[in-house]
C-alpha positions as a Markdown table, in Angstrom:
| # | Residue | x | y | z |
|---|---|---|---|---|
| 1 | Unk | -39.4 | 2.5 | -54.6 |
| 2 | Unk | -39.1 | 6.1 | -56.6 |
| 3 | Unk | -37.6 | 8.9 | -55.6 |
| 4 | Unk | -37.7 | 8.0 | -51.8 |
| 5 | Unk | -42.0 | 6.9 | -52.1 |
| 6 | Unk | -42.6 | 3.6 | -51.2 |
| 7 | Unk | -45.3 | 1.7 | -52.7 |
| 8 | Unk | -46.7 | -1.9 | -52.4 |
| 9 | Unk | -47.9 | -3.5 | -55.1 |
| 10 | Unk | -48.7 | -7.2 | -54.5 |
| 11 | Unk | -50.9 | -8.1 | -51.7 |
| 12 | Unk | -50.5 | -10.1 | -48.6 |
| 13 | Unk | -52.7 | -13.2 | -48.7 |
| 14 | Unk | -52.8 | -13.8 | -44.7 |
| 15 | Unk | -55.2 | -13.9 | -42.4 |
| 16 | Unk | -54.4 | -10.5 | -40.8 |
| 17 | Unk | -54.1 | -8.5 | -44.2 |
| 18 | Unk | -57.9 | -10.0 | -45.0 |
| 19 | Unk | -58.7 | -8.3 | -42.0 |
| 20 | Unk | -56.9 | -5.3 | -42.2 |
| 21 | Unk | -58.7 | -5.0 | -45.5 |
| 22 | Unk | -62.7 | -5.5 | -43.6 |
| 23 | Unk | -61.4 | -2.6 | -41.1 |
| 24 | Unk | -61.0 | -5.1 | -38.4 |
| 25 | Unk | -57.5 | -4.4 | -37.6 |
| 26 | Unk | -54.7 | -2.1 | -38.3 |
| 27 | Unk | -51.8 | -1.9 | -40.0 |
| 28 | Unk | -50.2 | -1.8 | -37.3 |
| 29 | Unk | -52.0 | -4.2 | -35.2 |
| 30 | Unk | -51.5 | -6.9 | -38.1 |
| 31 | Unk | -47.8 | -6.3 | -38.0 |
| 32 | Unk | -48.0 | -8.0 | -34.8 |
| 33 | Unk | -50.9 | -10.5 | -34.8 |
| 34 | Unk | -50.5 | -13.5 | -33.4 |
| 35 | Unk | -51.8 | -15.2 | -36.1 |
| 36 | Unk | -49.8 | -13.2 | -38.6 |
| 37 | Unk | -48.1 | -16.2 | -40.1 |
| 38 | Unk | -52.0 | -17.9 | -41.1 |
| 39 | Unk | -52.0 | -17.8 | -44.8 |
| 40 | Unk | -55.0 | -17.9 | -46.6 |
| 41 | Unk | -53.5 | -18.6 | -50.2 |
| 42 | Unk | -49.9 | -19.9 | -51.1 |
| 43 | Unk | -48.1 | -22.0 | -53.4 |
| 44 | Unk | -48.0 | -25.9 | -52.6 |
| 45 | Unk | -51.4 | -25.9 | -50.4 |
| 46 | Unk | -54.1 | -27.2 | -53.4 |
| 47 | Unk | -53.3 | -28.5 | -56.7 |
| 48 | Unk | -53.9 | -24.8 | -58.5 |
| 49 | Unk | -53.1 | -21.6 | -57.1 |
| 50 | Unk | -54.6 | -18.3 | -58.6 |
| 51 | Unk | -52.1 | -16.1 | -59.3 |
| 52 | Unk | -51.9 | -12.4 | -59.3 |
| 53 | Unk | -50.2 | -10.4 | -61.9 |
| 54 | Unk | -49.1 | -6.3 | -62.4 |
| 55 | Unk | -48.6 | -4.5 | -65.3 |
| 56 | Unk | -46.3 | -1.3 | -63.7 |
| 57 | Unk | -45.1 | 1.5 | -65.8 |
| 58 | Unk | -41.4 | 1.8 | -64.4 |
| 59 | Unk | -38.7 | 4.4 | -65.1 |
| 60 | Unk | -35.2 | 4.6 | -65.1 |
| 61 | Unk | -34.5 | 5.2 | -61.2 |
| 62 | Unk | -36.8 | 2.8 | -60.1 |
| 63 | Unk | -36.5 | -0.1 | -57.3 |
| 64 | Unk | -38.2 | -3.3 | -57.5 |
| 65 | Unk | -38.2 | -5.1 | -54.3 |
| 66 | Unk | -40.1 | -8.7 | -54.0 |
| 67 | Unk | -39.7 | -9.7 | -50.3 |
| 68 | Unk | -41.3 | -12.6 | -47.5 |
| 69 | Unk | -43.4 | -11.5 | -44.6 |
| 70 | Unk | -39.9 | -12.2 | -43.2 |
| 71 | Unk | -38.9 | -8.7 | -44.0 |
| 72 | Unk | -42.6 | -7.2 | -43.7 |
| 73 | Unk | -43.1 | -8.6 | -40.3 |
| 74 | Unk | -39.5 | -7.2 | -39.1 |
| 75 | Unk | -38.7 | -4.2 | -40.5 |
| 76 | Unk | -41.0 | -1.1 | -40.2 |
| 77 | Unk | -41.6 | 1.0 | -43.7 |
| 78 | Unk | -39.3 | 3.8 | -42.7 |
| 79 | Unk | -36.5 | 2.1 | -42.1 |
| 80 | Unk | -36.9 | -0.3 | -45.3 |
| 81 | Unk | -37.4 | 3.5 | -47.2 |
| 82 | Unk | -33.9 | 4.9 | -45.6 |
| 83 | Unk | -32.5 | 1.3 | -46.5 |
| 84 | Unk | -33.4 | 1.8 | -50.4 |
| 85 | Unk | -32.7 | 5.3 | -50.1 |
| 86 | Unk | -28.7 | 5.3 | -48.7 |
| 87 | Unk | -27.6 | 1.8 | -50.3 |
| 88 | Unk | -27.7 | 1.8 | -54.1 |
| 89 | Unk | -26.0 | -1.4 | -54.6 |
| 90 | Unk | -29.2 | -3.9 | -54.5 |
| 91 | Unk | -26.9 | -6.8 | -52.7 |
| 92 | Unk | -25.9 | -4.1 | -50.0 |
| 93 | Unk | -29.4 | -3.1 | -50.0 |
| 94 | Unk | -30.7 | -6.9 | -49.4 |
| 95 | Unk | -28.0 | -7.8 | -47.1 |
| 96 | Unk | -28.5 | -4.4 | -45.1 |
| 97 | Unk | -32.9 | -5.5 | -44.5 |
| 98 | Unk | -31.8 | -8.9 | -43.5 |
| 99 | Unk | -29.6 | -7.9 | -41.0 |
| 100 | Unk | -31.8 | -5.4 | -39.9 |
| 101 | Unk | -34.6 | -8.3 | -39.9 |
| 102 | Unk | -32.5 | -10.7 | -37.7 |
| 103 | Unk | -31.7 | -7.2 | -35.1 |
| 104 | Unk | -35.4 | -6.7 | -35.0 |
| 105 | Unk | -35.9 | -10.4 | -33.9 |
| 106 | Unk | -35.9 | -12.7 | -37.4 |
| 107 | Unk | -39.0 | -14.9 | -36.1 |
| 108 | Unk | -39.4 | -16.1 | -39.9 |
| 109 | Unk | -37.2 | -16.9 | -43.1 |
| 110 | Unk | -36.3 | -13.4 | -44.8 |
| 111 | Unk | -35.8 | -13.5 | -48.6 |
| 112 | Unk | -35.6 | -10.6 | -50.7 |
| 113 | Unk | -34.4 | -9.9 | -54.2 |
| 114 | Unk | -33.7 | -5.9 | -54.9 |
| 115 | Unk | -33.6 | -4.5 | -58.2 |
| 116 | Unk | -32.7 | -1.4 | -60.2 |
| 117 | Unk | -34.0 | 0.0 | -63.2 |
């Protein structure tokens, strides 16, 4: 998050983001796939797990956010952007998308960690 722009970094290894990327869904229809939980690469599932890394030039300002598909699948990119934007305090901030997570339905664990630079 800078200066009230969202961007994701990472990229979701599920099912529906795979297909998102071929152009057979949407964004939005992915959201709420039924088989939006089907991952595709994760941590525990085969001996070795390829990892992804970022270099990211930051500045002072900057949020970090690292989230589950808890929060993804729950909470809609404007309202995680007015989140960040009106609650400075990173604990407020993660508190604030959890709740807003469980409101919206909470059908999977929701972990986040926010962090300012």
């Amino acid at each position: 998050y800078r200066g009230g722009d969202l961007r994701q970094v990472s990229q979701d290894h599920s099912l529906v983001a795979y297909l998102v990327q071929l152009g057979e869904l949407s964004a939005e229809e992915a959201r709420n796939h039924p088989s939006g939980n089907i991952l595709v690469r994760s941590i525990g599932s085969v001996p070795e797990v390829e990892i992804d890394v970022f270099h990211l030039a930051v500045e002072p300002g900057d949020r970090i956010m690292l989230c589950s598909d808890g929060l993804w699948g729950e909470v809609t990119d404007e309202e995680l952007r007015d989140r960040l934007r009106a609650l400075e305090d990173p604990q407020d901030a993660c508190q604030a998308l959890v709740d807003l997570a469980n409101e919206h339905g909470g059908r999977d664990n929701t972990t986040l960690v926010v962090v300012n630079l």
